[in-house]
C-alpha positions as CSV (number, residue, x, y, z in Angstrom):
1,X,4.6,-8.6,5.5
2,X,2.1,-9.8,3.1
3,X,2.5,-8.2,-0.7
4,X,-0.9,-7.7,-1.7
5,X,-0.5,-6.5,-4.9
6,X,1.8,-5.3,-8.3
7,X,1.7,-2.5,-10.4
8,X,3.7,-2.0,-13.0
9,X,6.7,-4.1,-11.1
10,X,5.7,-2.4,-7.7
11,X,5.2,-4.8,-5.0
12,X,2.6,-3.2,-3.0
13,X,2.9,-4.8,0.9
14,X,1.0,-4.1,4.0
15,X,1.7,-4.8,7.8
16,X,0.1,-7.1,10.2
17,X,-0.7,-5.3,13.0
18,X,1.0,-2.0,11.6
19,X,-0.9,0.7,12.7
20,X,1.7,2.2,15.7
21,X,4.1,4.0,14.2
22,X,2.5,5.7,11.0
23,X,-1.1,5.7,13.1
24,X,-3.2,5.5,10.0
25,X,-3.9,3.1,7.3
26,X,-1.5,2.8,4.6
27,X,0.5,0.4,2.3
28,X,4.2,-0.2,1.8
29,X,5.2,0.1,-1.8
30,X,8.6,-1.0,-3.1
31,X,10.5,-0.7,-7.0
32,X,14.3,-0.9,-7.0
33,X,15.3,-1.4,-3.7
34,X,13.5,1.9,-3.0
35,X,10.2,1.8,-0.6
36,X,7.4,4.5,0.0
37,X,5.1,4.5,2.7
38,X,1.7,5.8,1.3
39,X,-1.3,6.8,3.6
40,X,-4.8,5.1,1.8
41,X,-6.0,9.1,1.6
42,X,-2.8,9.5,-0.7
43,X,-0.6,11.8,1.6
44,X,3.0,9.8,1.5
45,X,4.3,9.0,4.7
46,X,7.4,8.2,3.7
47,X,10.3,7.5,1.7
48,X,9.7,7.3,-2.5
49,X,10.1,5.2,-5.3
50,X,10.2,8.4,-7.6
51,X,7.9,10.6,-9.3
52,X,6.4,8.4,-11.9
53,X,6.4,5.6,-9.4
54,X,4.9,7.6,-6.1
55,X,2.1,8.6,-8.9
56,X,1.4,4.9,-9.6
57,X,1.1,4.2,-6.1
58,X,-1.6,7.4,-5.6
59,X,-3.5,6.4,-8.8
60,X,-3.7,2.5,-7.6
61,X,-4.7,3.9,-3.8
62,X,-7.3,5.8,-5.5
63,X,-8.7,3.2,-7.6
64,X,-8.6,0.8,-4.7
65,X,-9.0,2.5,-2.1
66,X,-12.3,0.7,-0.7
67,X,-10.6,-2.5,-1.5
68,X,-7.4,-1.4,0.6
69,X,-9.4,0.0,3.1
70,X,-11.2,-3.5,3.7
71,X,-7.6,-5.5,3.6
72,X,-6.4,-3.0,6.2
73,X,-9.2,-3.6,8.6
74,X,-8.3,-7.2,8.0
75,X,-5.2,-6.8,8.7
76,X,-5.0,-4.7,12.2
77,X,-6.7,-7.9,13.1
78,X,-4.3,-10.1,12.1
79,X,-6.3,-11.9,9.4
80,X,-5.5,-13.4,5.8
81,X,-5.1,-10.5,3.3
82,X,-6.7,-11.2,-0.3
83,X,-5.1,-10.1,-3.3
84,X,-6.1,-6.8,-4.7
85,X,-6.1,-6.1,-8.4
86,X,-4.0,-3.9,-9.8
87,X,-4.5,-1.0,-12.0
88,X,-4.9,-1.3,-15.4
């Protein structure tokens, strides 16, 4: 799973290929050993990092979304993923 970007110490990931089980576009991010699965409309899918974190996540999905929306169609393909720039 490629990481694609970092906010504030999240590693933000997305899937090859990963659009079975959650049938939607969406990234995996992970702080702590912890890991939410957040949909690129910002509904969370998934597990979570905490409030403050899962609202980092939503503010950098937001900010990015076109940007996340392009890696994602690259990566249902199987393609290289770019890096995406965090939030500042």
């Amino acid at each position: 799973m490629p990481r694609i970007s970092e906010i504030f110490g999240i590693a933000v990931y997305m899937y090859w290929y990963d659009n079975k089980k959650h049938k939607c576009a969406h990234i995996h991010a992970i702080f702590a050993g912890r890991q939410v699965v957040m949909g690129l409309d910002g509904q969370i899918l998934a597990g979570s990092i905490g409030k403050r974190g899962d609202n980092l996540v939503l503010e950098f999905v937001k900010e990015r979304n076109q940007e996340l929306n392009e890696a994602w169609n690259k990566a249902t393909n199987g393609e290289e993923l770019p890096w995406i720039k965090p939030i500042s």
